[in-house]
N, C-alpha and C positions, 0 to 999 in steps of 0.2 A: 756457418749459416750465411746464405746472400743477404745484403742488404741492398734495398735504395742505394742509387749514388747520384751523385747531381749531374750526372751526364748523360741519366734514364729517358729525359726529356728530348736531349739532346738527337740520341740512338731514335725516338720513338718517330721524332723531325721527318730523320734520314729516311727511316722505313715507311711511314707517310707518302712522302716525297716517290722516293723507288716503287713502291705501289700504285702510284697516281700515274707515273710514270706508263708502269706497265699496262694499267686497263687502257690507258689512251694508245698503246701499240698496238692491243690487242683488239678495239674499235675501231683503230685504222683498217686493223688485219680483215676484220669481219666485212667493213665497206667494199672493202677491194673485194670481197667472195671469198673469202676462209672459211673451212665446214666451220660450224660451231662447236660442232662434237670435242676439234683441235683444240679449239680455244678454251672452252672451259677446264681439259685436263691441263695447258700450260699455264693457264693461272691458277688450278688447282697448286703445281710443281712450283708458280712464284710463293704462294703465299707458303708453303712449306718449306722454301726455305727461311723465310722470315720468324714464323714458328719457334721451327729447330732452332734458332739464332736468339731469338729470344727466352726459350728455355734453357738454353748453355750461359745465357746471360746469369738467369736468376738462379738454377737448379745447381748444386755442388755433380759431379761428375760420377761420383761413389752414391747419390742418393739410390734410394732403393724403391723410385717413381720410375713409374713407364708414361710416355702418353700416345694418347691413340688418335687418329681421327674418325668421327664416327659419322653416321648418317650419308648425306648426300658429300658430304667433304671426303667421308670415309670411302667413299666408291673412287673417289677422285673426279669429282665434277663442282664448279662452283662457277657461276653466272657472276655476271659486270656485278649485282648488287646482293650476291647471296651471302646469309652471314655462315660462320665457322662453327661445327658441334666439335667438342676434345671431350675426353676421359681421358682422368690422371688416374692410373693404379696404382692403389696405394694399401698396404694393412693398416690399422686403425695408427698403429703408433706412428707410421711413419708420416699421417696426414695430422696428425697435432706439431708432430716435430716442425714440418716443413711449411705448415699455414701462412707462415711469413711472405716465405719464398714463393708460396703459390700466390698468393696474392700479388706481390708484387707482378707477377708474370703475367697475370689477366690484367693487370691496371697496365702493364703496356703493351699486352695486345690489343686490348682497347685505344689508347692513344695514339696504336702507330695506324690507329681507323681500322683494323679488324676486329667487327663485331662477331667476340666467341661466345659462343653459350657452353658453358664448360660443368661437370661431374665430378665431384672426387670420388670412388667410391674402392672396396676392397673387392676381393675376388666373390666373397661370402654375399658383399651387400650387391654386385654385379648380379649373383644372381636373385636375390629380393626382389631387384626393382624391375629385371625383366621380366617376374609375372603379370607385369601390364606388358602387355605383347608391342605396342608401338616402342617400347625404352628397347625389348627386345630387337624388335626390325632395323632400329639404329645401331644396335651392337655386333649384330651377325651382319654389318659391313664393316668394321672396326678394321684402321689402317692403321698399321707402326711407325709414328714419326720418332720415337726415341723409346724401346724398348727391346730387347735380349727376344732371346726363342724362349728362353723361358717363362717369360713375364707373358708373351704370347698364346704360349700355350696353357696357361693360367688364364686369360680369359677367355679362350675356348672351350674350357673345360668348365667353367662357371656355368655358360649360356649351353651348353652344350642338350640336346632334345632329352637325356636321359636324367637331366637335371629341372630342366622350365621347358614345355610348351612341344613336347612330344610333335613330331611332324605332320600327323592327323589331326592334330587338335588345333595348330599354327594355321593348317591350309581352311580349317572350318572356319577359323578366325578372323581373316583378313578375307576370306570370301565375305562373308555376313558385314564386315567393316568397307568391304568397297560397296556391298549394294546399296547399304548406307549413306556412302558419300554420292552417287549417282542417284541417289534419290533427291539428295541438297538441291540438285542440277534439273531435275526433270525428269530424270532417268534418261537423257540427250545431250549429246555435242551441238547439235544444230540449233544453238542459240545467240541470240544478237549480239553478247558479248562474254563469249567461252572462254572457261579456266584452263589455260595452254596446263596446267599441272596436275590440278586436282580433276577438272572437269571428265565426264566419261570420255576414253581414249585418248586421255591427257597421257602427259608423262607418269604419270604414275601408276595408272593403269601397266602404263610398258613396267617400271620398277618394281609392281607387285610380284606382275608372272619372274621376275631375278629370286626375288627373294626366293618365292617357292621353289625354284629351283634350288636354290642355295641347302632351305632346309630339308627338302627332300631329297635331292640327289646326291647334294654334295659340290654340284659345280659353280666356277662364279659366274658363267656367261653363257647365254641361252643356247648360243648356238653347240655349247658342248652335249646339249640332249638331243643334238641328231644322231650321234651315236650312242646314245642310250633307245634310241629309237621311238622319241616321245615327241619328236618337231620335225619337221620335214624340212631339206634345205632352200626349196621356195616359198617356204613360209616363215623358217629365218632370214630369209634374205629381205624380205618385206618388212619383218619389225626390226629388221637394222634401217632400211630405206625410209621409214616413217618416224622413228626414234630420231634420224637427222635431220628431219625434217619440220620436229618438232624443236629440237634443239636451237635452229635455224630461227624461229617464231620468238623460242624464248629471250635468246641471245639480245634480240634486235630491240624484241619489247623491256628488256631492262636498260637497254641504251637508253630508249626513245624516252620512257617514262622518269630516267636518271634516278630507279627509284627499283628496290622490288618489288616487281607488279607481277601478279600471275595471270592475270583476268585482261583480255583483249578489248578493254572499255573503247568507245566510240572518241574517246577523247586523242587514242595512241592509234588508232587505226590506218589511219590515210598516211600519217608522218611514219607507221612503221614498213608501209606498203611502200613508198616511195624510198625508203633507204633500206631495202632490200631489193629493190630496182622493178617492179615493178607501174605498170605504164598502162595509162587509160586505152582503147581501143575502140572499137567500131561496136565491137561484143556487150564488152563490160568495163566499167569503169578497173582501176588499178587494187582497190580497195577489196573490190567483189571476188576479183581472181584471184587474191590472196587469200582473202576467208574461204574461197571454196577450194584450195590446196589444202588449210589446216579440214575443212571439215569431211574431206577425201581421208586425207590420214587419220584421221579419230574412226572413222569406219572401219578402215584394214585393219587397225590397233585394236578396235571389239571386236572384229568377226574374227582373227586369228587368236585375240586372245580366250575367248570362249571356245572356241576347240581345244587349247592347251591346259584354261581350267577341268574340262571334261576329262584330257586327261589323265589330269592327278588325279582328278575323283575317283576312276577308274582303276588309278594303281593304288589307291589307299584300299580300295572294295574290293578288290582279289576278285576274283573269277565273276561272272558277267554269265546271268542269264540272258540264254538266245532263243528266241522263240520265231521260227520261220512264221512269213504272211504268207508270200506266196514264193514260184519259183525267183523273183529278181530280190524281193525285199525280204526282210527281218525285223525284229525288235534287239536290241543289244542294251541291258539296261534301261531300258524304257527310250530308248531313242532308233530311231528310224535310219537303218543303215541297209545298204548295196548289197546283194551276197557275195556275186563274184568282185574281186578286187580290178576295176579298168572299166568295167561294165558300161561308167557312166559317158567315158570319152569315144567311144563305141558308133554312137548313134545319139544327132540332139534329142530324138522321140525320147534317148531315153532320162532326160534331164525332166521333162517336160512329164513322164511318168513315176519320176519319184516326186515332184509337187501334188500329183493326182493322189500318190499313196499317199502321204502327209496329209493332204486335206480329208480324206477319207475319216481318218483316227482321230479326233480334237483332245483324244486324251495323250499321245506323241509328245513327249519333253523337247523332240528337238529333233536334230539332224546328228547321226554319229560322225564323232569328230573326226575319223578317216572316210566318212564320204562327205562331210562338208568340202573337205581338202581336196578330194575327187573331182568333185561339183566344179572348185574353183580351178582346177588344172584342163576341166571340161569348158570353159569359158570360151576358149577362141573355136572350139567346134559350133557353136551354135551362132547359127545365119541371124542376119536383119530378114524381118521377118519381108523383107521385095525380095529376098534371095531363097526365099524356104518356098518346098515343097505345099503342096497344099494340103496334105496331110497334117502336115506339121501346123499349119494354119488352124483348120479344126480342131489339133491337141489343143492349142492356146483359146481356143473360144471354149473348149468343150471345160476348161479351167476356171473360166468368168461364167460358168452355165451351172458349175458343179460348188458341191457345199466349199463352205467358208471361201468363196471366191475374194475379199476383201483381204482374209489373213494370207490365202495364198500372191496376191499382189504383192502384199509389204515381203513377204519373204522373199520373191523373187525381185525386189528392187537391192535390197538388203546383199542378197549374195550374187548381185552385180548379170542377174539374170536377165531383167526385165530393160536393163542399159543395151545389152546386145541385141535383145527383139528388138525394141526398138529404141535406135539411136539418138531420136532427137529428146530420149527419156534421158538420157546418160549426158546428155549436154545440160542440162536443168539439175543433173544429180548434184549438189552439194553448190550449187548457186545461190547467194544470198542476196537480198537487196539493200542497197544502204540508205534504208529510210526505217519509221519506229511501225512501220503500217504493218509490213509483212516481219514476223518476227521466228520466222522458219526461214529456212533454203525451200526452195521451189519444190525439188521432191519430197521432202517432207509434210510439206504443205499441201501437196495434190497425196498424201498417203492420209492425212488427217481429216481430208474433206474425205475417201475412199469409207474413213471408217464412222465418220458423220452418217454418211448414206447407210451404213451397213445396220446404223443403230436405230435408222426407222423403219428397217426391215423384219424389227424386233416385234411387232404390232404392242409392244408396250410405250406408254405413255412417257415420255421424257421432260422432266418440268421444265426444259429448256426453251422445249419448241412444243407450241401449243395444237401444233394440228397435224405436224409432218408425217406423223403415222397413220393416223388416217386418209391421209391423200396415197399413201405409199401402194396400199392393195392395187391403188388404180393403173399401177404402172402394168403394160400388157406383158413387156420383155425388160425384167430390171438390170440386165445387163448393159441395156444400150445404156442407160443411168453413168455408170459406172465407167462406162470407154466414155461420156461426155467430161468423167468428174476427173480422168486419167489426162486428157484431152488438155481441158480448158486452160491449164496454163504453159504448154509445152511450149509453146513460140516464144517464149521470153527468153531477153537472152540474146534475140536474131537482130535487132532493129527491127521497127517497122511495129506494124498493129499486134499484138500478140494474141487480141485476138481470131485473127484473119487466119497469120498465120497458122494457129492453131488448127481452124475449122479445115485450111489445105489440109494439115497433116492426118486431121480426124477422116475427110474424105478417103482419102489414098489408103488410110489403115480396114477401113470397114469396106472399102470397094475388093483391097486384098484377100482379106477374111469371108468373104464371099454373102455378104449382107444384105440384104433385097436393098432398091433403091431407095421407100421409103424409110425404112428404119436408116440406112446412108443420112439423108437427108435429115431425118429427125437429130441425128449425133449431130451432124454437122452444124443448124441451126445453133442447139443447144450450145455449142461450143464458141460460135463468131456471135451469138447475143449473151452470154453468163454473166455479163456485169448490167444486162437490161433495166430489168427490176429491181434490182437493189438501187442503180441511183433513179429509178420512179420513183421508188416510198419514198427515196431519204434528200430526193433534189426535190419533189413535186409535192405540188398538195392534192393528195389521192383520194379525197374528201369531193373533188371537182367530179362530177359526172364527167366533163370533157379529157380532163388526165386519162379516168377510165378507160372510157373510148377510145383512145388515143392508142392507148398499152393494147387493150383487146383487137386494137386493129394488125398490130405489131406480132401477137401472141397468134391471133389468128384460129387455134385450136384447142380444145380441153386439154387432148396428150402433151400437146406442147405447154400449157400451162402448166400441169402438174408438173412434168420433167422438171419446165425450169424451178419454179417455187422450191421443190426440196434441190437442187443444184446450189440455187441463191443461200438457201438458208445453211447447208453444209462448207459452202463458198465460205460465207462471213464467219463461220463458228470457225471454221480450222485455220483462221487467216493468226486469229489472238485471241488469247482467251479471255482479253480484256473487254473484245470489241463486240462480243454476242451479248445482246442484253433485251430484258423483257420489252422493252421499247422495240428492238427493230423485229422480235419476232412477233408484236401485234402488229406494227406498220406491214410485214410481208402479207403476217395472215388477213390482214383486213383486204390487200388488194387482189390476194388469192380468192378470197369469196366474192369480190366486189368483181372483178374480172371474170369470175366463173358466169357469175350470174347474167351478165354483159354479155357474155358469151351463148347465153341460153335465149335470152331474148333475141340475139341476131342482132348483128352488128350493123343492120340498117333499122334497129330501131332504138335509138341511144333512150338512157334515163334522160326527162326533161329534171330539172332543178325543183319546180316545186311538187314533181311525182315523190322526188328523193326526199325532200323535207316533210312532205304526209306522211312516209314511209316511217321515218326516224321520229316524229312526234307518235306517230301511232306504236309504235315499240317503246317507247319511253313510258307512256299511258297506261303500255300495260304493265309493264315492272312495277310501277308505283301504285298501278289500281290492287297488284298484287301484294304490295306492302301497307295496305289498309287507306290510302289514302282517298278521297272523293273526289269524285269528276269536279266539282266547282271550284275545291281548293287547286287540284291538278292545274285545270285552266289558267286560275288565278297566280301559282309560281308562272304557268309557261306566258302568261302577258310579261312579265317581268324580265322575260330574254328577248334580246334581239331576235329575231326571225332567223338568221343569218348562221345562229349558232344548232338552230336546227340541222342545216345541212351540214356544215363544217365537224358537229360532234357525233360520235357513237350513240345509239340510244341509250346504255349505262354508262356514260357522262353524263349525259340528260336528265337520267334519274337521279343520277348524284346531286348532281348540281340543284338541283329543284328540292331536294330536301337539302341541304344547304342553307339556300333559301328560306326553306318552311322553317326551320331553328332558328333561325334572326329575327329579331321585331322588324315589323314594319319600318323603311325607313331607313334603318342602320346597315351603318359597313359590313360587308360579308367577306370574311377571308378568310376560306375553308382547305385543308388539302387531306388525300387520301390515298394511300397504298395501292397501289394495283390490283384489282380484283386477281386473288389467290395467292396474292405475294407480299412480301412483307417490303418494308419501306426500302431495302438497298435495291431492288429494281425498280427501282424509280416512284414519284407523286404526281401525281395531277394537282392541282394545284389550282382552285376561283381567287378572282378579286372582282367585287361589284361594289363599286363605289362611286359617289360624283366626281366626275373628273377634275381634276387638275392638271395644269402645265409639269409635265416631267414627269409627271404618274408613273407611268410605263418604265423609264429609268430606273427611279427609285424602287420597283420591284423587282427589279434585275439584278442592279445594285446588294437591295438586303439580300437575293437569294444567295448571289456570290458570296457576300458576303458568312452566309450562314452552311456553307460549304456546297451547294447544291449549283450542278449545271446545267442549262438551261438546254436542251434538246427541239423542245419545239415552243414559240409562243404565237397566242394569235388575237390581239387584241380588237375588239367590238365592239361596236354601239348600243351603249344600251338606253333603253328610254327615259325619257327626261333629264337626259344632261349624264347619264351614267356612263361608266365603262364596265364591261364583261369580258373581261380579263382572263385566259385562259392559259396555263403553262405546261408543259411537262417537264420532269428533273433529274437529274440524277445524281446521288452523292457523289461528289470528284473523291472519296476516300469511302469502298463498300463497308468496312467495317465501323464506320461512325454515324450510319443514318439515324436523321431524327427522328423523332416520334410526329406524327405528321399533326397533332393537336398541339403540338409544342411549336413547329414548325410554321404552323400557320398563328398563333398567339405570337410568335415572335415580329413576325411578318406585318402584322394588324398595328402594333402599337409602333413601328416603324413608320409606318405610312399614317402614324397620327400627329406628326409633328413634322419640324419644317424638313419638307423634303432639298430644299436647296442646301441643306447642310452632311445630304448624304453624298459621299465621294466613293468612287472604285476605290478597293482595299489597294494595299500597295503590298505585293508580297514578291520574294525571292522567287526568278524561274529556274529549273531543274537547269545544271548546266549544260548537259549534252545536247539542250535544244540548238546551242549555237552549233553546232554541227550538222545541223539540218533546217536550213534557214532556206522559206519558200516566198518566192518575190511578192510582192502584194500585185495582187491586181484587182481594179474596181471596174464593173461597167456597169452603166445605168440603162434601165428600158421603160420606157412612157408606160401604161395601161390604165384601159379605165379606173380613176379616181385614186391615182397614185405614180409612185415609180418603183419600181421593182432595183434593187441593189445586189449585184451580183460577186460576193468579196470571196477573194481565197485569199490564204496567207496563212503565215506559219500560225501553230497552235499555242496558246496557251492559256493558264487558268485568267480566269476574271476576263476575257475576251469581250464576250457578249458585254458585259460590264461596261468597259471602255465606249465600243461602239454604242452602247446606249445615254452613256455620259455624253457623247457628242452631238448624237442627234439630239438631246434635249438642249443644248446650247447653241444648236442651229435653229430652234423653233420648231421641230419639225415632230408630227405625228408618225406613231406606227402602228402598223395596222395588222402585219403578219412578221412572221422571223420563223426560219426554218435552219439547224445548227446542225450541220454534218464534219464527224471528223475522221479522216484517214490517217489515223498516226501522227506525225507532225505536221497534217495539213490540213487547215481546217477549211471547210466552203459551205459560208453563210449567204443564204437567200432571206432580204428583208424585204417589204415593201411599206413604203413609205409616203406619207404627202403633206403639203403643207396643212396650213389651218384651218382653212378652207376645203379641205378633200381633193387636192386638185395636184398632179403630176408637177413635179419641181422647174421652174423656170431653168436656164440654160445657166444665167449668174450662183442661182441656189445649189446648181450642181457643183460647178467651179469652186463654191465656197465650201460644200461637204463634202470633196474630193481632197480638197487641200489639208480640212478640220482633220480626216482620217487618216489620211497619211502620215501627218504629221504624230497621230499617235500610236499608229501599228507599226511604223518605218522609226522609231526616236528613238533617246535614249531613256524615254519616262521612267524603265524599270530596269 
């Protein structure tokens, strides 16, 4: 029997030492350009023989133990920081006998720094524990580092399909277990920080289609089923070309990270970009062309590997009902296949008529996996659509004219179709941006606005967006929609305005496709103005008659309004799914009806200001006359508001706020908030304070809202009579799942503002770390206007913001009057206006001094 000996320590040094050795050869190797594929089998081959060396150490030579490597060790691959799987075989007696010696051997494979995670188990209990099918998937890669053919063939026979996990029942298995794990993700690769492993068309996606190989055919390497005649050999040559490619990603990010890291975090990003040599450019920064390599290969890794699960499917189901459509197409197990085999490289018409057949059937599972493969070897026959036929031009309109025009976009971007019409789509394909705003690749993003649009086409109501279906009928031709929503971000990417460039490319595309001038010109518009409206609502105060005007002069048309409004609103939803929220879809809808109506009266006769304030008291009057209340009392709340808040509010703010009012005695502080009419508190409160004013008032409610987790979206503070203020906010929980109860909310808020407000301070809390990866310069500028100065601040985001900058104006003296809180991802752009105590625009010293106050605490190191 082995024992410890005092020179175990010694040995474990050396192999330590030799190991440390070798990764740092093998990080030189990779700097210089070594595939990675190489490197991980030769450090598999180091650490095996340290193994073997350590088990001849501890193991007597006659013992009657095998050991194996399993899992990802057992394939022979192991990354800079990946740990080690073994099985010892062993029969029961021989694992009492030996416990000593097996112990010792793990306690110094552990100390020579390889982390093993190791099994004893018999042949019997080998197969026990592979009826969880993962112990299985690790053993049917089982490598021999010290065992006989027969100890071999003894756990072959254990795991064997006749014994656990029947090959039909294996592939149901880990099908159900990857849709599983692709759901953890998104059911997407094109995410801001993707799982190079697990994530969809991670490595393991490529590892799964091995195994099922392994158990259904029998082979260990994929490309052995082109002669089984189940993979084609330019579609193994691509999951070998993307599998090193992957490899290449993981290799660099266990360097960079010094750590096992699966997940391409913002932290390893740029460090992992630059020591695989890539390099900023005119195009794209170095960061960008690396994630759109990885998320190039997660594409080819799904699209081939979903023809190969198809498949197995296929060879598990024996014979395949075929039911012809017409002379070109079929059904073959419920998927849409070619009759003649070549058909499709023939003629691009005829690519372009198996989308037509597809969209026809919504009940179609797919594309049969030998014409997917078709489809893709049909690839370089199909023109840029300057080079096509004009035939071919109307196929492609008559596509966007015809049912589920939307699903058939995504499937022609999907199988690299929609890149070759048009090229400057394939240059956007898998570009990402490295900021937290846009949290797609560009195509993905213009596929998510595609099916935004498609979902207001539905004439059903979507709680999301409160009116976009009803404006939808109004579209004349919903396809022009659709090439604007295709459109709108394809210049990115180019330098230069993207969206200019866009609006060129949308010209030249509709002028192609043979599109009257006007509807030309409508796309085009739509395309060089899509971020118009959205920063009106969310920079302006669209409450302004003049803002209106201003926009309606821009807008110019009804068609053109409607277009853009649902472009806007599909724009913002598919940008994050963080960043659509009941707030900006009343800001659109309000400036969609406000501009319509603008629009109806003639832009040579604008709203005067107190037309709009009769307008908004006389709606208010009636909600509340509607809710039992009497004209005297009604009057009596509306003396109680400034005038000002007429115009500025909704007429159901109005109402609100007036009963508000009517529940307070006379006299007393009013601090009320409310849910959004039809929503409950996580989309946001409104939010009154009416109280006599005090110095830092305004702060101190900023202050507690952050405090009470709630962020402050718009505020607009007013004069109210006799020394009061009328205090208006909107909020939004910074965490949706903790909103308050808005009686709680506002009881919190009340007895905050009853005590010394000098003793409330911004919270001081921890920021998310990856914001320092995306750090946005501050810039302030200041603009005079009647009876104030307007503060125009961008700068990076974070929580308690508004907080701070409220904490400083109240220690500058200085009053506020309005705040408007816009965020793009890490980048926030606040509009305040401000004035001293007097109401009057900041001298030129007061600027100097709240120039300096704020810098100093958005640029410091306060947090």
């Amino acid at each position: 029997m082995s024992t410890p000996t005092t020179d175990d320590a010694a040995w474990a040094a050396t192999a330590r030492t030799a190991l440390a050795e070798t990764d740092a050869r093998l990080a030189r190797r990779f700097d210089a350009g070594r595939p990675a594929d190489r490197l991980v089998a030769m450090r598999a081959r180091a650490v095996d023989r340290w193994v073997r060396a350590a088990w001849q150490r501890c193991i007597p030579e006659d013992a009657p133990l095998a050991l194996f490597a399993v899992g990802g060790y057992g394939r022979g691959e192991l990354f800079p920081h990946s740990d080690i799987d073994l099985l010892v075989l062993a029969e029961p007696d021989a694992q009492r006998h030996f416990e000593p010696a097996l112990a010792r051997l793990f306690a110094l494979l552990w100390d020579a720094g390889l982390q093993a995670s190791h099994a004893v188990r018999s042949s019997a209990q080998c197969t026990e524990a592979a009826a969880d099918q993962t112990v299985l998937t690790a053993l049917i890669e089982a490598r021999a580092l010290q065992a006989d053919a027969r100890q071999v063939a003894a756990l072959a026979e254990a795991i064997a399909p006749t014994k656990v996990w029947p090959a039909h029942a294996y592939f149901q298995a880990k099908c159900e277990e990857q849709r599983q794990r692709h759901a953890r993700f998104g059911d997407t690769s094109d995410n801001l920080e993707p799982n190079l492993k697990d994530g969809p068309g991670g490595l393991r996606d490529l590892h799964l289609l091995g195994w099922l190989a392994l158990r259904s055919f029998g082979v260990h390497a994929l490309d052995r089923l082109i002669e089984l005649g189940r993979l084609g050999w330019d579609e193994a040559a691509a999951l070998e070309r993307e599998r090193r490619a992957l490899c290449q990603l993981r290799y660099g990010l266990h360097l960079v990270a010094g750590r096992r890291e699966e997940r391409l975090r913002f932290d390893y990003q740029k460090a992992l970009a630059a020591r695989m040599g890539y390099r900023d450019d005119g195009q794209a920064l170095a960061v960008e062309q690396m994630m759109q390599g990885f998320y190039r290969s997660a594409a080819v890794v799904r699209r081939i590997g979903d023809r190969l699960l198809q498949r197995f499917e296929e060879h598990f189901a024996g014979t395949l009902t075929v039911t012809p459509i017409d002379s070109h197409f079929e059904r073959r197990g419920g998927y849409l296949a070619a009759r003649q085999p070549g058909w499709l490289e023939q003629d691009a018409a005829h690519v372009f008529a198996l989308f037509a057949a597809w969209a026809s059937d919504p009940d179609m599972r797919g594309l049969h996996s030998q014409t997917a493969r078709e489809l893709a070897q049909a690839l370089p026959q199909i023109p840029a659509y300057t080079q096509a036929p004009q035939a071919l031009r109307d196929a492609f309109m008559a596509l966007l004219r015809g049912p589920q025009p939307v699903r058939t976009l995504e499937r022609m971007a999907r199988a690299g179709v929609l890149g070759r019409w048009i090229p400057a789509f394939q240059q956007v394909s898998g570009r990402m941006q490295f900021d937290l705003f846009h949290v797609f690749t560009v195509d993905q993003h213009t596929l998510a606005v595609l099916r935004n649009l498609e979902s207001f086409a539905s004439g059903q109501a979507d709680p999301r967006f409160s009116t976009a279906h009803q404006v939808w009928p109004s579209l004349r031709k919903p396809e022009l929609l659709l090439l604007a929503g295709l459109f709108h971000d394809i210049g990115k990417g180019r330098g230069g305005d993207h969206s200019e460039l866009g609006a060129q490319d949308a010209r030249a595309f509709c002028q192609a496709h043979g599109l009257s001038e006007a509807d030309t010109d409508l796309v085009e518009w739509l395309v060089r103005n899509h971020l118009l409206m959205s920063l009106t609502a969310q920079k302006q105060d669209i409450t302004d008659p003049e803002v209106i005007q201003r926009f309606a002069r821009a807008v110019a048309d009804r068609q053109r309004l409607d277009h853009l409004y649902l472009l806007t609103c599909a724009d913002i939803a598919g940008t994050s799914p963080k960043l659509w929220n009941s707030w900006k879809d009343r800001l659109l809808a309000d400036l969609h009806a406000a501009t319509r109506l603008a629009l109806r009266r003639g832009l040579g006769q604008p709203v005067a200001v107190a037309e709009r304030v009769a307008e908004n008291r006389a709606a208010a009057r009636a909600l509340l006359l509607a809710e039992g209340y009497e004209e005297r009392v009604i009057e009596a709340l509306f003396a109680r508001m400034p005038e000002e808040n007429f115009l500025r509010s909704r007429p159901d703010q109005i109402a609100w706020q007036a009963t508000a009012l009517h529940a307070a005695p006379a006299g007393s502080n009013v601090v009320a908030a409310r849910a959004m009419p039809g929503r409950d508190g996580r989309d946001g409160l409104d939010v009154l304070v009416h109280m006599p004013d005090r110095d830092g008032l305004f702060a101190a409610i900023v202050i507690t809202l952050d405090r009470l987790g709630m962020s402050v979206l718009q505020a607009r503070a007013l004069d109210g009579p006799n020394g009061t203020i009328f205090d208006t906010f909107h909020v939004l929980p910074a965490e949706q799942r903790q909103a308050p109860e808005p009686a709680l909310l506002a009881a919190t808020l009340a007895r905050a503002l009853e005590g010394d407000l000098e003793q409330l301070r911004p919270a001081r809390r921890s920021q998310p770390t990856h914001l320092r990866h995306f750090r946005v310069p501050t810039q302030l500028e200041f603009t005079d206007l009647p009876g104030g100065t307007r503060i125009d601040l961008i700068c990076t985001d974070r929580s308690g913001l508004l907080a701070d900058v409220a904490h400083v104006l109240r220690a500058q003296g200085l009053r506020v009057h309005d705040a408007r809180i816009a965020t793009f991802g890490e980048r926030a752009e606040d509009l305040l206006l401000v004035s001293d105590s007097n109401n009057q625009p900041l001298s030129p010293a007061r600027r100097d001094a709240l120039r300096a106050a704020l810098l100093a605490v958005l640029d410091g190191d306060r947090r």
